[in-house]
C-alpha positions as CSV (number, residue, x, y, z in Angstrom):
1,X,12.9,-6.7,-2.3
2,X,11.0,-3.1,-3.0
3,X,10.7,-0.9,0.5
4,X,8.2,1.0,1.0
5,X,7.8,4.0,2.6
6,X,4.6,6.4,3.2
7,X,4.3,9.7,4.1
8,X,1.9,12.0,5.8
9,X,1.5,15.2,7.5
10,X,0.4,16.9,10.3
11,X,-2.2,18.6,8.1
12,X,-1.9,20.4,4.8
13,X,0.6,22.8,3.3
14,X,3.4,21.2,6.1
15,X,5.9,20.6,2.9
16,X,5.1,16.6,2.3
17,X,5.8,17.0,-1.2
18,X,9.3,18.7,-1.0
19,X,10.3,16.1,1.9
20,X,9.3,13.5,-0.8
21,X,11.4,15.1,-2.8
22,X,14.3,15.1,-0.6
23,X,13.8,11.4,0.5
24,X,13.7,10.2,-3.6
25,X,16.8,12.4,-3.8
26,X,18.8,10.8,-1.2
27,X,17.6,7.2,-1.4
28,X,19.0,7.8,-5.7
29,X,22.5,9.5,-4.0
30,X,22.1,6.1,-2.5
31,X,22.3,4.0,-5.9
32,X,18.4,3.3,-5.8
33,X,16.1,2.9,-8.3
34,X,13.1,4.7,-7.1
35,X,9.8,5.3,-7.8
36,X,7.1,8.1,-6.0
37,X,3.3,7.4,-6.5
38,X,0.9,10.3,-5.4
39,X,-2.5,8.3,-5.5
40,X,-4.8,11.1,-5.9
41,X,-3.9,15.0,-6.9
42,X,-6.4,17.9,-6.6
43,X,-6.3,21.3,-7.2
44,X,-4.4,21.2,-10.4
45,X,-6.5,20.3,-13.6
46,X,-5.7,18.0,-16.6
47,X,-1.8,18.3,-18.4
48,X,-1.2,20.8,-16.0
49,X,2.0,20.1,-13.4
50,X,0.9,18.7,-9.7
51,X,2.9,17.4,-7.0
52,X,4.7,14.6,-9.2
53,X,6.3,17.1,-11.6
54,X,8.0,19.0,-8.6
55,X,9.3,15.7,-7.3
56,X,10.8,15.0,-10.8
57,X,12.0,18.6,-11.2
58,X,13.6,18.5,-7.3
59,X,15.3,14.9,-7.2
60,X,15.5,13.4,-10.7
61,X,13.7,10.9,-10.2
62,X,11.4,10.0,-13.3
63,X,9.3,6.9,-12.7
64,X,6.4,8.2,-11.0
65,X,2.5,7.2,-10.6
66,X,-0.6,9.3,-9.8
67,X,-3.9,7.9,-9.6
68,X,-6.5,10.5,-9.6
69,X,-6.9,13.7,-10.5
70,X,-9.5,16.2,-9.8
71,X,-9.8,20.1,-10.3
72,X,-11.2,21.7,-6.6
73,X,-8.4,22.0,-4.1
74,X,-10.6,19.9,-1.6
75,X,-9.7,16.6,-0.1
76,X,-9.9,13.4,-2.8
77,X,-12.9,12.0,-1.6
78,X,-14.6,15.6,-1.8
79,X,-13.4,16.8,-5.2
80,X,-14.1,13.5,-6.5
81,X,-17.6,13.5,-5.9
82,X,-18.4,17.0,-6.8
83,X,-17.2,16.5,-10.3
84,X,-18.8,13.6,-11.0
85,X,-15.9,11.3,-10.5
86,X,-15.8,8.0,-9.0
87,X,-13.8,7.1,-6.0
88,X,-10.3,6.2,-5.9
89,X,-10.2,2.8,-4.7
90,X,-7.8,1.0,-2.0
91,X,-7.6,-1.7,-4.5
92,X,-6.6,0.3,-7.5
93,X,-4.0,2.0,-5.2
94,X,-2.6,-1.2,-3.7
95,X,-2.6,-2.5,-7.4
96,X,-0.9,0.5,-8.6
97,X,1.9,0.8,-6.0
98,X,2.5,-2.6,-6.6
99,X,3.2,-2.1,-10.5
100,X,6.3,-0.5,-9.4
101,X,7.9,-3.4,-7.4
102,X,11.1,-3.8,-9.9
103,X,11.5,-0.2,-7.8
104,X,14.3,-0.3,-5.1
105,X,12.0,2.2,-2.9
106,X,8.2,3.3,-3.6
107,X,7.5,6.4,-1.7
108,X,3.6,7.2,-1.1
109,X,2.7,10.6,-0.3
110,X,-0.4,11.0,0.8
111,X,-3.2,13.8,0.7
112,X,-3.1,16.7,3.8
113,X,-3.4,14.8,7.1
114,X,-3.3,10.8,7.8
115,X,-6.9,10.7,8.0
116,X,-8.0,12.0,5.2
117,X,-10.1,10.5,2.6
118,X,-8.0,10.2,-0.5
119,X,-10.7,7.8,-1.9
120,X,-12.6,5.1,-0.1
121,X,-9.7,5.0,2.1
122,X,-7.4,7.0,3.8
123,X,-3.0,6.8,4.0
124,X,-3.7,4.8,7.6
125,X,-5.8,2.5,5.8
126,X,-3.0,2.2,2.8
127,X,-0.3,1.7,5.9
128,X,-2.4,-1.3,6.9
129,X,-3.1,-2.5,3.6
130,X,0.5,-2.3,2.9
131,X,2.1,-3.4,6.2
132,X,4.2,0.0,5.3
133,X,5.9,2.3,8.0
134,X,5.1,6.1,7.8
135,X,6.9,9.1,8.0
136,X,5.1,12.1,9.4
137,X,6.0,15.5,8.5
138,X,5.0,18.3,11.1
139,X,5.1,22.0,11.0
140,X,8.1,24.1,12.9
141,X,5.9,26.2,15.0
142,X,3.3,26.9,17.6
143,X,0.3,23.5,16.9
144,X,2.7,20.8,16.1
145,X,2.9,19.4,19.5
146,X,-1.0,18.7,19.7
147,X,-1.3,17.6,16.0
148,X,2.0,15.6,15.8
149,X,1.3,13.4,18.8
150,X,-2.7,12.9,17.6
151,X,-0.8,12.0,14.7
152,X,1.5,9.5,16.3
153,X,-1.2,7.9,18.5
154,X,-3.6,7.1,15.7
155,X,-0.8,5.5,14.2
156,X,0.4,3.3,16.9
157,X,-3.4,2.7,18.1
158,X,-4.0,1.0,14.4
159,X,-0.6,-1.2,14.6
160,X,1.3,0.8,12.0
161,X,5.1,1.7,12.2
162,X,6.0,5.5,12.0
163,X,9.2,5.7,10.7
164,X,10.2,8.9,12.1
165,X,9.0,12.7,12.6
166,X,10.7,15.2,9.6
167,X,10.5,18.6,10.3
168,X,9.4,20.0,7.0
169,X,10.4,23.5,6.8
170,X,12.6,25.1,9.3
171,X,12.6,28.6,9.6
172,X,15.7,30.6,8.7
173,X,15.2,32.7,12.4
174,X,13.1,30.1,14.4
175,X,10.6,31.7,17.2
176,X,10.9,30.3,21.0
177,X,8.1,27.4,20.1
178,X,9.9,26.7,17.2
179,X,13.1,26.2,19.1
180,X,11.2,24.1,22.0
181,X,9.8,21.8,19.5
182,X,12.9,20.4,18.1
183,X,13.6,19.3,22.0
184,X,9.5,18.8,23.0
185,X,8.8,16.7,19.4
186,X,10.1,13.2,20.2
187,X,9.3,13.7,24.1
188,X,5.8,13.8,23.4
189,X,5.6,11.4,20.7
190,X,8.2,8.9,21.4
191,X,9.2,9.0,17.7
192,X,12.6,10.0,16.5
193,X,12.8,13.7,14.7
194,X,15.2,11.8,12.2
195,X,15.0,15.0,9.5
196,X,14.4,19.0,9.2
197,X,14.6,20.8,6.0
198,X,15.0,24.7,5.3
199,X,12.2,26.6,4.6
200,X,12.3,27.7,0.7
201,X,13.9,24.9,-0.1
202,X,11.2,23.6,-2.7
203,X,12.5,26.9,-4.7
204,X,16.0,25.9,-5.0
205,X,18.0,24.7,-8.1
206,X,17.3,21.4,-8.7
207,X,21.2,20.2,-8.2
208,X,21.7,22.6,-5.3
209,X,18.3,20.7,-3.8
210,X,19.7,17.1,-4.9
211,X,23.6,17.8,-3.3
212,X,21.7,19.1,0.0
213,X,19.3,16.2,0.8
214,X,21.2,14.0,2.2
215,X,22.6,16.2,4.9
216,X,18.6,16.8,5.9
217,X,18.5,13.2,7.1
218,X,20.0,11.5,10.0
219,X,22.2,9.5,8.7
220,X,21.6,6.2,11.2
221,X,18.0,6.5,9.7
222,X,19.2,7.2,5.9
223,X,21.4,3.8,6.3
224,X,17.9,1.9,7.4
225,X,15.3,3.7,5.0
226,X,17.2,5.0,2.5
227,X,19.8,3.0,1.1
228,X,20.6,-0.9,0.1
């Protein structure tokens, strides 16, 4: 039977895509086939490289899925209609995801925060849709409390799983808040922090990056998400 597993972030630029990365990388160091859709990419125009191709380059894997692509670096909704394009639909994206059920795992990585419109929907409505758990990525420092447990609530208030908090780029010389969160994160949440990765991580060799994910994840969590 094909897991799925979503993930979102706190808000934009909090390392989603190089999480993704590490999760496809550990779940195949794992012996799965999987498969990573990004439903709708901005910011990057036609033939040129977007999130996918980083996921590729990082973990190996090579079935992957995008959706939608538009040129602004807005959210998918927004870039959508000022080029002209139409919407990004739930059921095109539960359609698509579900082309790749011969797929072990299908991650989902969403579009900046878990409220964002990537289409005529946003990830919480895909969660729904999907009966899916989520994994939220948060930021290291100063904000995360506030926008990690907003995060977490809206979550829980709509009935969806979260599968776990993943820090998504730890600082090589964390400040104090830094420090506190590791400890304050789960208290004020009541989700697990089940994963950190370093920062600049995204920039390492692709079998250096591969060897090191597993060790990102705790490895109670890894045996329930991650592996047969």
């Amino acid at each position: 039977m094909t897991r799925l597993l979503l993930v979102t972030g706190t808000s934009t630029d909090v390392g989603k895509t190089i999480v993704t990365a590490a999760l496809a990388a550990t779940a195949r160091a794992a012996g799965l086939a999987v498969a990573v859709c990004k439903p709708a990419q901005t910011g990057v125009a036609p033939g040129e490289p977007g999130d996918l191709a980083v996921v590729t380059q990082l973990s190996g894997v090579a079935r992957t899925l995008e959706l939608a692509r538009y040129p602004e670096p807005l959210a998918p909704d927004t870039a959508a209609r000022r080029c002209g394009r139409p919407l990004l639909t739930l059921a095109e994206t539960v359609a698509g995801i579900e082309s790749c059920a011969d797929a072990d795992l299908v991650l989902v990585e969403g579009a900046g925060g878990l409220l964002v419109r990537i289409g005529d929907f946003t990830l919480l409505d895909l969660a729904q849709k999907l009966s899916a758990p989520v994994l939220l990525v948060a930021a290291a420092g100063l904000g995360t409390l506030n926008h990690s447990e907003l995060t977490t609530r809206t979550l829980a208030a709509a009935g969806v799983a979260c599968a776990g908090l993943v820090i998504g780029s730890w600082p090589a010389e964390p400040d104090l808040a830094s420090a506190c969160n590791r400890t304050d994160l789960p208290a004020v949440t009541g989700v697990d922090l089940v994963g950190s990765l370093p920062a600049g991580a995204g920039a390492w060799p692709a079998g250096e990056f591969a060897a090191a994910a597993p060790g990102w994840f705790d490895r109670d969590w890894s045996a329930r998400y991650l592996s047969r």
